[in-house]
N, C-alpha and C positions, 0 to 999 in steps of 0.2 A: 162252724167253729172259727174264730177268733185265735190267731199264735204269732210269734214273735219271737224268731228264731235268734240265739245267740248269732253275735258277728261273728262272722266263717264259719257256723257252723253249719257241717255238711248232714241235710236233715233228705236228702232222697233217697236215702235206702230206709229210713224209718216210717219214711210218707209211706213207701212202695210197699212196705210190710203189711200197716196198718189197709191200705187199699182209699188215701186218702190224694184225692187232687189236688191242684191249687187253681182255684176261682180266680184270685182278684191279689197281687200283690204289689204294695205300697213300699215301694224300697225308700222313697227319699223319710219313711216315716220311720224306719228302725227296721227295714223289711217285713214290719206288718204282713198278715198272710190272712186271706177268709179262704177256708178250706171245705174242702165237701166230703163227708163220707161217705163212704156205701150205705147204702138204703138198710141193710139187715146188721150194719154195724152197732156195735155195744158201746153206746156216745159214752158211759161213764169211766167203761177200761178206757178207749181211744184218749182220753183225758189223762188219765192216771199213767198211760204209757208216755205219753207227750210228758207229761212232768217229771217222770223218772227217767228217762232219757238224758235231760241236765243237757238237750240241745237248745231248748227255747227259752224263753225269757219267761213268757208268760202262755197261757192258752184260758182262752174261756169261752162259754156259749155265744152264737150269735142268733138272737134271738128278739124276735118283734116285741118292742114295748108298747103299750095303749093307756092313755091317758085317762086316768078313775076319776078325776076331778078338774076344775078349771085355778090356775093358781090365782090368789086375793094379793098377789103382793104389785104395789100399782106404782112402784118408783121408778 
């Protein structure tokens, strides 16, 4: 998962609830965060909690995209 923590806000006791790590954090990009959940966690609550919290900016899936077609555009 993908979040983006408001500025100062203090988001480790929400992580710590949910049972959520942090992988990979990008401070000079907004404190960007790629998070990992617990293996048996319920990724839709873990969203829904993240967003009613009103600590992050944003949250969204991080999720492999795969190419369905070749793009025609040749400029």
């Amino acid at each position: 998962m993908l979040a983006q923590p408001k500025p100062d806000a203090a988001v480790t006791e929400l992580y710590r609830r949910l049972g959520v790590r942090i992988r990979e954090s990008f401070d000079p990009i907004g404190r960007s965060q790629v998070l990992e959940l617990p293996a048996r966690a319920d990724v839709p609550e873990s969203f829904r909690a993240l967003r009613r919290s009103n600590l992050v900016v944003h949250a969204e899936p991080d999720c492999l995209v795969h190419l369905q077609a070749e793009p025609n555009d040749f400029r």
